[in-house]
C-alpha positions in Angstrom: -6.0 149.5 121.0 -5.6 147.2 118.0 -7.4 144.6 119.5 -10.3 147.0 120.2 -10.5 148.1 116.9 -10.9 144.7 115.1 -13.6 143.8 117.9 -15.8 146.6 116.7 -15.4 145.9 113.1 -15.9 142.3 113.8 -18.8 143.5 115.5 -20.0 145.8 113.1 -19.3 143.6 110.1 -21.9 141.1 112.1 -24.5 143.5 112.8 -24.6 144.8 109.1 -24.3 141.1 108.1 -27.5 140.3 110.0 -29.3 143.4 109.6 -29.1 142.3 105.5 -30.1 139.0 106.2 -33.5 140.3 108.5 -34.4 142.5 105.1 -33.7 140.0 102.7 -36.3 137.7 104.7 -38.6 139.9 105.6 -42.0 139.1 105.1 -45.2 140.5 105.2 -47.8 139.6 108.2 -51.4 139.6 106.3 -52.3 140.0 102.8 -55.7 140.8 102.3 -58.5 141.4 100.4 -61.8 140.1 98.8 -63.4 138.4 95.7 -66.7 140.0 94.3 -68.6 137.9 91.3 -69.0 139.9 88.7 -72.8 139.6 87.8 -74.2 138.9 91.1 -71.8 141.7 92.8 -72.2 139.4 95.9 -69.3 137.7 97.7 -67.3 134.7 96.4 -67.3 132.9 98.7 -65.3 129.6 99.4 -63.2 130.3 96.4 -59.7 128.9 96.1 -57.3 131.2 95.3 -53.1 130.5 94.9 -50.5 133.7 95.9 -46.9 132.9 94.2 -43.7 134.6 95.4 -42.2 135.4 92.3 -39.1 135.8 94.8 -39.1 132.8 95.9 -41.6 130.8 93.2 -43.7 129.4 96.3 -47.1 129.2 96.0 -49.7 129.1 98.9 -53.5 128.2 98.1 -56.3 129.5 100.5 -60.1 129.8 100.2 -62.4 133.0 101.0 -64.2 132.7 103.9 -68.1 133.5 103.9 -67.6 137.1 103.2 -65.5 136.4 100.4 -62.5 137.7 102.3 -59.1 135.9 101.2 -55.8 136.2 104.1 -52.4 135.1 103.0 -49.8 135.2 106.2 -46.0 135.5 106.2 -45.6 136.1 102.2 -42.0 137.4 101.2 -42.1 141.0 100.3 -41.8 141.8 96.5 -43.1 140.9 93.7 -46.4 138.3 93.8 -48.9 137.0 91.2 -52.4 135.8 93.0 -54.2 133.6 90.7 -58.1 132.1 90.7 -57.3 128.1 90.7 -61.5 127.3 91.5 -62.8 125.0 89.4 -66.3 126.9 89.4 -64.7 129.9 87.9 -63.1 131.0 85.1 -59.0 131.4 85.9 -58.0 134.8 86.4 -54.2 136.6 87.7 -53.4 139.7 89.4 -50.2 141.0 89.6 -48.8 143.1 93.0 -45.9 144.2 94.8 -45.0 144.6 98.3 -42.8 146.5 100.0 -40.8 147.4 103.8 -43.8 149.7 104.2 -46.0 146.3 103.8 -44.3 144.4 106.8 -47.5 144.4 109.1 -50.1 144.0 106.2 -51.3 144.4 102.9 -54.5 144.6 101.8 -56.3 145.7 99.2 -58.2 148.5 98.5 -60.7 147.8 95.5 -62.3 144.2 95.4 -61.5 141.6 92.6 -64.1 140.8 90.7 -64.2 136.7 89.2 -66.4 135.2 86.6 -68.2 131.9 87.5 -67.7 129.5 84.4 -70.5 129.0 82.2 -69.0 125.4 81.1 -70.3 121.9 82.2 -69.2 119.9 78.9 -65.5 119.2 80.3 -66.1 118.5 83.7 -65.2 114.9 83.6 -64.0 114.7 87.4 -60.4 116.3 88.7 -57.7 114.8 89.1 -56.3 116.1 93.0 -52.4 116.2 93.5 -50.3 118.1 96.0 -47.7 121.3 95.4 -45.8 121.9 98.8 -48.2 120.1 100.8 -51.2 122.0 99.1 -54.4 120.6 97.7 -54.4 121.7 93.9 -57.0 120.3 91.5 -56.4 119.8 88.1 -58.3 119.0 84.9 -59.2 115.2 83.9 -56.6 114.2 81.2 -58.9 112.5 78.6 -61.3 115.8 78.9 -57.5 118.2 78.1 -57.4 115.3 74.9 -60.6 116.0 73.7 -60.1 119.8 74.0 -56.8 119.3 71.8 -58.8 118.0 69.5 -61.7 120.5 69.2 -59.6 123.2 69.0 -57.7 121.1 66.2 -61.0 120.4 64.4 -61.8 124.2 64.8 -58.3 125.5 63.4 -58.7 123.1 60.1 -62.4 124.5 59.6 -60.7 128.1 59.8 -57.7 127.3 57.5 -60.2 125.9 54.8 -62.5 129.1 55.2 -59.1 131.2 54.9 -58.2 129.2 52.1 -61.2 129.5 50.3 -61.1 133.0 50.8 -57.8 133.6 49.4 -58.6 132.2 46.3 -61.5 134.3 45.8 -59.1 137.4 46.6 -57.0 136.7 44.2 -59.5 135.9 41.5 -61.3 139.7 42.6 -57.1 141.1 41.9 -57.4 139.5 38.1 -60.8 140.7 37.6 -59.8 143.9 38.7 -56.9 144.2 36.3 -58.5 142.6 33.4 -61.2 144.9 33.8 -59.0 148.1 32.6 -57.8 145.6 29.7 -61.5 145.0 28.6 -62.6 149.0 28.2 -59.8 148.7 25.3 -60.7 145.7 23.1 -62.3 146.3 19.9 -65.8 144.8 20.3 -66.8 142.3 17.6 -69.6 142.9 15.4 -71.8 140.3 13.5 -72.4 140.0 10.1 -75.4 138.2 8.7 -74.1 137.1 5.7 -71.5 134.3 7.3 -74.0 133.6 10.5 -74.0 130.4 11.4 -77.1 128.2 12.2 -78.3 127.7 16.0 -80.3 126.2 17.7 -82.1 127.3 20.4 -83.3 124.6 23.8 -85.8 125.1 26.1 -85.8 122.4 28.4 -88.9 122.1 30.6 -91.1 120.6 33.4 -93.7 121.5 34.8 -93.3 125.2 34.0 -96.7 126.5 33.4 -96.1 129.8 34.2 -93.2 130.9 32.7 -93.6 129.0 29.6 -95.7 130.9 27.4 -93.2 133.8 28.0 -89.8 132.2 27.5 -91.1 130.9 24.2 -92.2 134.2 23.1 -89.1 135.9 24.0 -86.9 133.3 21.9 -89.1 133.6 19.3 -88.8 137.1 19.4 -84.7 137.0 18.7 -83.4 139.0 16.3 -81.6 136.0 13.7 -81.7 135.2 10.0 -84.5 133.0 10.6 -83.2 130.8 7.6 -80.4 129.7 10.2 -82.5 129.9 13.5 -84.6 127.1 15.2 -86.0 126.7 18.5 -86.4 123.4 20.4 -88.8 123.3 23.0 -87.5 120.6 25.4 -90.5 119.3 27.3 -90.5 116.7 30.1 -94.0 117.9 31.5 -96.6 115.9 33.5 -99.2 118.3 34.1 -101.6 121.2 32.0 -97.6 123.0 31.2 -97.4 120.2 28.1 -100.2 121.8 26.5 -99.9 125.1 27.0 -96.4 124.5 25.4 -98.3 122.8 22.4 -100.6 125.5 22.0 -97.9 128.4 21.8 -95.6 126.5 20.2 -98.3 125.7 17.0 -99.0 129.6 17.2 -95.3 130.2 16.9 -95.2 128.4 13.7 -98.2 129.6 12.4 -96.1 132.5 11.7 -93.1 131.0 9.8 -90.2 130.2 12.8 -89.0 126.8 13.2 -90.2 125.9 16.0 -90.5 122.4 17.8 -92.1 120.7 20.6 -89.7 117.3 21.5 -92.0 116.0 24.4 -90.6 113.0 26.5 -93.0 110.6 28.3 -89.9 110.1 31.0 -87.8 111.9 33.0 -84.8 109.8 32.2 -81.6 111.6 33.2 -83.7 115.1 34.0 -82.4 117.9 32.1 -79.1 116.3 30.7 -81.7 113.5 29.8 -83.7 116.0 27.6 -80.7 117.7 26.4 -79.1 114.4 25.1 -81.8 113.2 23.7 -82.7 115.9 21.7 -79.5 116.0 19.5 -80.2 113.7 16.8 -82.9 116.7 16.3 -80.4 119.9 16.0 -80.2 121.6 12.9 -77.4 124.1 14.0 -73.8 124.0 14.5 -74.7 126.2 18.0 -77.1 125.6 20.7 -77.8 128.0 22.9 -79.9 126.8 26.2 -82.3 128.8 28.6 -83.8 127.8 31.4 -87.7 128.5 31.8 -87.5 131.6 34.0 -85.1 133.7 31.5 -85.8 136.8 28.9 -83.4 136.6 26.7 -83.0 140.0 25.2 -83.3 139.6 21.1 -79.7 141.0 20.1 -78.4 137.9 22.5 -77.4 135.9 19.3 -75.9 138.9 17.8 -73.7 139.8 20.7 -72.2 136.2 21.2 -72.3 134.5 18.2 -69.7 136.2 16.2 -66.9 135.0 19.3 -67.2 131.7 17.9 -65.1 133.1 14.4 -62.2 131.5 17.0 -62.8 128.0 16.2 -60.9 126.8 19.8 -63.9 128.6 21.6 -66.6 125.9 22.7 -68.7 128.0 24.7 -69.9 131.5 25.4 -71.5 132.3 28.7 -73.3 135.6 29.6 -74.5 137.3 32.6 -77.1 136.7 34.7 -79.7 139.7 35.3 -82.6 139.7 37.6 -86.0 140.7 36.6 -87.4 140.5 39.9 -84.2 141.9 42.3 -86.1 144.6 44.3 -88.7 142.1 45.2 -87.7 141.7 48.1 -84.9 141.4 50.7 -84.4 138.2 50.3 -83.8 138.3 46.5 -81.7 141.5 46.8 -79.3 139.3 48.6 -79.2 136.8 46.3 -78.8 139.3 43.4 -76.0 140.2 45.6 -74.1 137.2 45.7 -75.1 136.2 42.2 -73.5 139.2 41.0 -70.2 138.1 43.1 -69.9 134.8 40.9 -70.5 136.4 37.4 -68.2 139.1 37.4 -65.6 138.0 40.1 -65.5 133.8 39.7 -66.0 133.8 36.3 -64.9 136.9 35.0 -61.5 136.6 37.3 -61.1 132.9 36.2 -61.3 134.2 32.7 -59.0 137.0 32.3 -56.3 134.8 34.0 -57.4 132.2 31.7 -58.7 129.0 34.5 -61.3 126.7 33.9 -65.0 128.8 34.2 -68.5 127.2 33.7 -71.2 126.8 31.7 -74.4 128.0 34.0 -76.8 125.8 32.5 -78.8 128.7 31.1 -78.1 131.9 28.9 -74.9 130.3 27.0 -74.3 128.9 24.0 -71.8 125.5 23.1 -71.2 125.1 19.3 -72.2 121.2 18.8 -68.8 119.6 17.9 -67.6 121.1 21.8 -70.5 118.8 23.1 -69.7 116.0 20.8 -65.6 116.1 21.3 -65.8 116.3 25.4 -68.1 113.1 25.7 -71.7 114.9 25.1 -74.3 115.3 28.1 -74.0 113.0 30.9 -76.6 112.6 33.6 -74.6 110.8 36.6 -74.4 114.4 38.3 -77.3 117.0 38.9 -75.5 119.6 37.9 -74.7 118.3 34.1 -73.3 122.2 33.1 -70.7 122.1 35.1 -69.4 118.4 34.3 -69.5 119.1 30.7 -67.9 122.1 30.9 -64.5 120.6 33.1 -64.6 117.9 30.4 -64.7 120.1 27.7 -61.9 122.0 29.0 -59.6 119.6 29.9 -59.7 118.8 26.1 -58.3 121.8 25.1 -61.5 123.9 24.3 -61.8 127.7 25.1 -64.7 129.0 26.9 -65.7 132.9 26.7 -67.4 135.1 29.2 -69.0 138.2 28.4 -70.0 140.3 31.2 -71.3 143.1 29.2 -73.8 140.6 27.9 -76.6 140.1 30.7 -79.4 137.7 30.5 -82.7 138.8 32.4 -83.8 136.1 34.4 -86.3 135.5 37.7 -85.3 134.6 41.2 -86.5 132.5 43.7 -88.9 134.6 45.7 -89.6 132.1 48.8 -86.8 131.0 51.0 -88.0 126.9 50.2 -87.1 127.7 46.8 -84.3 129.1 47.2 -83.1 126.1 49.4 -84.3 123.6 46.7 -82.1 125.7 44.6 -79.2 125.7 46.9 -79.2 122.0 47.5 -79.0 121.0 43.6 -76.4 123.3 43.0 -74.5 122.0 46.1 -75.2 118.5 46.2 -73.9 118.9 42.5 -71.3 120.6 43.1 -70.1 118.0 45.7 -70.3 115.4 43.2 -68.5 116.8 40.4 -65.6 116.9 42.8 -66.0 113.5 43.0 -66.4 112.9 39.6 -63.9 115.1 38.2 -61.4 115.8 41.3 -58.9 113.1 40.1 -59.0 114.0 36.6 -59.0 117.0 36.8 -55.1 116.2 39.5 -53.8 113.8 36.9 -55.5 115.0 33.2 -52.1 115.4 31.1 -50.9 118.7 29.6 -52.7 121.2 32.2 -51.3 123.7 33.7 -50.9 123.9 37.5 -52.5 127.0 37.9 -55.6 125.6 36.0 -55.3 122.4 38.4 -55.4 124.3 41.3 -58.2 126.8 40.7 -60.1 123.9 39.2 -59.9 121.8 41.6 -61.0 124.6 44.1 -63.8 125.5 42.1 -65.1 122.0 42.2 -64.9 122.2 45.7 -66.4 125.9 46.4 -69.7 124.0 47.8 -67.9 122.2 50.9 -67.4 125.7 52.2 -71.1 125.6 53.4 -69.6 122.3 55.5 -66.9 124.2 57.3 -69.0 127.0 57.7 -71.4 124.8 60.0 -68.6 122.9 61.3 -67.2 126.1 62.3 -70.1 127.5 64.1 -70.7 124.5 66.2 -67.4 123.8 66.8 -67.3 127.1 68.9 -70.1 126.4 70.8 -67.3 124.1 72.3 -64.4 125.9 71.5 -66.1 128.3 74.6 -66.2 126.0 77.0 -62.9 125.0 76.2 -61.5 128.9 76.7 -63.8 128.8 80.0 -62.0 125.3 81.1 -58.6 125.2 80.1 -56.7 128.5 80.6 -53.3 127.0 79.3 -54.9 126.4 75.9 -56.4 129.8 75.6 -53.3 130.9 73.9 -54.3 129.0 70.8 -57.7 130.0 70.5 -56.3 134.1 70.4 -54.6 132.8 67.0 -58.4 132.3 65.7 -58.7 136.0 65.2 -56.7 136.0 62.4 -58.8 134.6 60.6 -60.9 137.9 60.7 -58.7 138.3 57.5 -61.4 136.2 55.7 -64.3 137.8 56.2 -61.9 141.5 54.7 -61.2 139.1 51.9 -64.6 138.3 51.0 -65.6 142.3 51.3 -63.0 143.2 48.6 -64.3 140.8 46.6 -67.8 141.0 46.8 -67.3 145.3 47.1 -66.0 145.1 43.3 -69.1 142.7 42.1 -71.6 145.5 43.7 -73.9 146.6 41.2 -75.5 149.4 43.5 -73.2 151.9 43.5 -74.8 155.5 42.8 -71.7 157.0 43.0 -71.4 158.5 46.1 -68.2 156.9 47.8 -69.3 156.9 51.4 -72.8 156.4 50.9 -71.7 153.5 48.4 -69.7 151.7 51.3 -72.4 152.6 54.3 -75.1 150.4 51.9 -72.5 147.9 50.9 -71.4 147.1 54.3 -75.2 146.7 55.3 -75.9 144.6 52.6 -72.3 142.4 52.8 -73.6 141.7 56.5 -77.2 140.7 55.1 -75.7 138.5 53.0 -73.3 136.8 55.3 -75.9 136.6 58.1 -78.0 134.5 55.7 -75.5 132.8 54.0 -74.0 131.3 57.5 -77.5 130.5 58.3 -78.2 128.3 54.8 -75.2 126.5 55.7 -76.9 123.5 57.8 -79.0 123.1 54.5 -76.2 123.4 51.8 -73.8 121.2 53.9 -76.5 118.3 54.1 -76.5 118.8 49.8 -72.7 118.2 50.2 -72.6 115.6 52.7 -75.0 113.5 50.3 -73.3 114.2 47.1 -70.1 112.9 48.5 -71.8 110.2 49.7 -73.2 109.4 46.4 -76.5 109.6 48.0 -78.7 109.7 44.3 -81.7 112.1 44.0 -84.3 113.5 41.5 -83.6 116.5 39.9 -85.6 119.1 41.9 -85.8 121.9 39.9 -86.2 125.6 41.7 -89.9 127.1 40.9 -90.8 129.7 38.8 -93.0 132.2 39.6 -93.3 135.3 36.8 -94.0 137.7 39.5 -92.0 141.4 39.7 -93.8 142.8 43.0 -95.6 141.1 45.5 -99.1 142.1 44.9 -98.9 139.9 41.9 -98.3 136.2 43.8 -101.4 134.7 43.7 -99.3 131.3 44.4 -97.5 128.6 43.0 -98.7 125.0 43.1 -94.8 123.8 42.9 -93.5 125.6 45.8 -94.7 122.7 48.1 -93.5 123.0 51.4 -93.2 120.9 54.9 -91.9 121.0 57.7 -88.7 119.1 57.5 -86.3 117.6 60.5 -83.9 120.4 58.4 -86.6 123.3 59.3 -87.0 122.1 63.0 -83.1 122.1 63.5 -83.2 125.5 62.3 -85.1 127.0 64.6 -83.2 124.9 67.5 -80.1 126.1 66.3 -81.5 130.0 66.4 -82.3 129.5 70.1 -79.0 127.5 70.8 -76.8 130.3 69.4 -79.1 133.3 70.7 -78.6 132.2 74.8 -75.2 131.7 73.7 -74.9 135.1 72.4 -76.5 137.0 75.3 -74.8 134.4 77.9 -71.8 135.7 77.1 -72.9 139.1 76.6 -74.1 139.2 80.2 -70.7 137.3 81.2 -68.4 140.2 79.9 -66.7 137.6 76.7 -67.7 139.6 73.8 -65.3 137.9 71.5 -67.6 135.4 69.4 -71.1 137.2 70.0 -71.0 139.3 67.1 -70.7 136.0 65.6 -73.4 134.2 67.5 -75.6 137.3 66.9 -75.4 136.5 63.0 -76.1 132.9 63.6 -79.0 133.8 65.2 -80.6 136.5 63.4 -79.5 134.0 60.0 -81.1 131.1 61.6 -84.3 133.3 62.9 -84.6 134.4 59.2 -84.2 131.0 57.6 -86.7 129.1 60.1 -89.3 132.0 60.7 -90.0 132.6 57.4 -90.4 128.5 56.3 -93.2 128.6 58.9 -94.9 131.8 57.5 -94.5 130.3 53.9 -96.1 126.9 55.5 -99.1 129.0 57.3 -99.9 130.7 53.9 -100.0 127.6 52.1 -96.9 129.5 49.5 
């Protein structure tokens, strides 16, 4: 009885033994289903496909047959990932489990639907080796390198952007404190008995029709005209010399001292004139305006008396615009004008950074000029040379909001861009100039190193701007390539940070508010997109100014043209807005197209993640290049 007893537990013991083992290797027959591509909805055919055990981590590779149709045989039950290896399309994983109830088959209900890639740039040949006796083709290595390097290229271009827009946060926070501060100081009032002299520039060229009016506006300034004088500064070639003559005899006439310096050369442009015109200044202050500025006649009388502190070398004001609503295009440029003078230079103020003379509506008390080396012309932008040097020797420069300056602004987009390009290419070269300096210049603070050195290089934003948008032309075909690099390009949206960065600040330099909170931010948020779009799109433009003032590549002064028009009705012309088509304008326009198939490409594709983007670059770029040829057609 023993013996039978142990038999059947022996026997049992077996069974139960074997019966575990069965289960634990049971598999399932037939898994099944098909592949559908997404925009055609047709079959995907002769597609190769992987199926991992996650129980076992073997992998199996088939291809669908001519229906699309994909059968795996003898899979372990449990859990399986089945992953789209084809070169042709983009690589895609779906997760499943099976089950006893799955021992005969498995197949799918529902197709799965696969993307074709749209990439051909990194298809430098595969390399083929074998997993488990399985075909498996993988990317050429030198093709992966070059990725790595894009994306690398790409991440720098974003971490300069982000940088760049940190600092302008930061100088929006200090202009947003100080602002509080400046509602309680005790505004200083002038007293005409201890007025100083000044002297008043005009430099000029070529500005026939704005002349006449700046002149008469300085003249009519409200100043003891026993300590006022007025220099007109004139460099002209054309009829603009004697129309200057003419008003400036009629000025005299009736009693202001008035003079016409007129140069027969264009030696060192508008530094040139300014330089040379110093042996000539009667006061201890010149204030300087550019051609295309009203200077409202209680300007002396608002800034003047700030110079009582005797370490302030300069006071800046405003800019206004006399012509903002003349169109869209100088609406968005009274936009991001207003940005600078009250965020960059109001922020860099209060906290008490470097700011800048703007070349126009400030004035410099004469021994400032004299102490920080006087004008130099090796730079196209001599205002803001003078002003780092000034600085760096100790001198205080004021900014007065509250003071605004009525000027005119470029009303065609080649103006604007012959504006943009001095101011850039300048920019670029001050760097240059000043950049080591500014690093090594003993006594500064670091604070005042650091934002100046950033200010200097505000321009090579426009550089990593374009960098940026080309680089992701690639950076696409890369995510469509190379699915174990995707990971780093998620870490781009971060940067999305930025662009908030730039809305605070450019949300507290908005002049339009009507008060209305919500309606405020609905027209704010149109205009901030305006603005971007365009910006983004002047960026091939502005970074060629960059590229050649880092290169040192030298250049007349090209100065922007005037055009004393308020509404459109009035532009008869303007004989100095000359305008080409330029290898610039032509890559424009091939850029707009280059961006817009990208944009709907991928739209039709299902990868929304950079057409918003893309869309901007092309609307910008359709702006930009659309209206040169309309300004070209007209002949203005």
């Amino acid at each position: 009885m023993k013996k039978f007893i142990l038999i059947y537990f022996l026997f049992f013991g077996l069974n139960q033994l074997f019966a575990a083992s069965t289960k634990t290797n049971a598999v399932s027959k037939e898994i099944k289903g098909q592949l559908v591509d997404y925009k055609t909805r047709g079959d995907a055919d002769e597609v190769e496909i992987s199926l991992r055990s996650k129980k076992s981590n073997k992998t199996w590779i088939v291809e669908t047959d001519n229906d699309g149709y994909f059968i795996f045989n003898n899979i372990p039950l449990g859990a399986c990932e089945i992953s789209i290896i084809d070169k042709s399309y983009r690589p895609e994983k779906f997760q499943f489990v099976t089950d006893s109830n799955h021992l005969e088959k498995f197949h799918f209900s529902t197709p799965f639907y696969v993307n074709l890639k749209v990439t051909w740039l990194f298809n430098w040949g595969d390399k083929t080796v074998f997993v488990n006796g399985k075909k498996i083709i993988k990317e050429h290595y030198w093709s992966h390198i070059t990725a790595k390097v894009i994306l690398g290229l790409y991440g720098f271009c974003l971490l300069l952007i982000f940088y760049y827009s940190v600092v302008q946060i930061s100088l929006a926070i200090a202009y947003v404190r100080n602002r509080k501060k400046r509602l309680l100081l005790e505004v200083i009032t002038f007293n005409p008995a201890t007025a100083p002299k000044v002297t008043i520039q005009l430099p000029m060229y070529n500005e026939m029709y704005v002349a006449e009016r700046i002149i008469d506006y300085t003249a009519e300034i409200d100043y003891p005209r026993d300590k006022f004088q007025i220099q007109v500064l004139d460099d002209s070639t054309d009829e603009t010399k004697d129309i200057i003559a003419k008003k400036v005899a009629e000025i005299a006439a009736k009693g202001i001292n008035i003079q016409h310096v007129h140069r027969t050369d264009r030696t060192g442009y508008k530094a040139g004139a300014l330089d040379a015109a110093m042996d000539q200044v009667e006061g201890d202050f010149i204030a300087i305006f550019d051609a295309d500025f009203t200077p409202e006649k209680d300007f002396l009388k608002k800034t003047v008396p700030y110079f009582e502190n005797e370490n302030i070398g300069v006071v800046q004001t405003r800019w206004g615009h006399l012509n903002k609503n003349y169109s869209v295009l100088t609406e968005l440029q009274a936009f991001g004008l207003n940005g600078h003078f009250a965020i960059e230079q109001g922020g860099r103020n209060a906290t008490g950074h470097f700011i800048n003379f703007n070349g126009t509506a400030g004035i410099w008390r004469k021994a400032c000029i004299a102490d920080a080396g006087g004008w130099e012309h090796d730079t196209i932008t001599e205002d803001l040379d003078l002003s780092y040097r000034a600085q760096m020797r100790g001198w205080k420069f004021k900014y007065l909001e509250d003071v605004v300056s009525p000027a005119e602004l470029p009303i065609t987009m080649s103006a604007l861009k012959s504006q943009q390009h001095r101011w850039m290419k300048g920019g670029a070269e001050c760097f240059i100039k000043m950049g080591k300096r500014l690093a090594t210049y003993p006594g500064l603070r670091f604070t005042d190193r650091l934002h100046g050195l950033a200010h200097l290089f505000n321009s090579s934003v426009f550089v990593f701007i374009f960098a940026l948008s080309i680089l992701s032309l690639f950076v696409l075909q890369i995510k469509d390539s190379f699915s174990d690099l995707n990971f780093v390009i998620q870490f781009g949206s971060f940067f999305i940070s930025s662009t908030i960065f730039l809305a605070f600040y450019y949300w507290h330099s908005y002049k339009d508010k009507k008060g209305k909170a919500f309606n405020d931010l609905f027209r704010f948020i149109g205009r901030f997109v305006q603005f971007l779009t365009v910006s983004m799109a002047l960026s091939l433009s502005n970074a060629v100014a960059v590229i050649e003032g880092y290169l040192g590549i030298k250049s007349s002064f090209v100065r922007t043209p005037k055009f004393n028009v308020a509404i459109k009705n009035e532009f008869q012309g303007n004989k100095y807005d000359k305008k080409s088509l330029s290898i610039i304008n032509i890559a424009e326009g091939i850029l707009m197209l280059v961006f817009g198939f990208t944009a709907i490409n991928r739209t039709l594709y299902g990868d929304l993640g950079m057409v918003p983007f893309h869309l901007m670059l092309t609307i910008g770029y359709g702006v930009v290049f659309f209206s040169t040829l309309k300004e070209i057609r007209k002949g203005h």
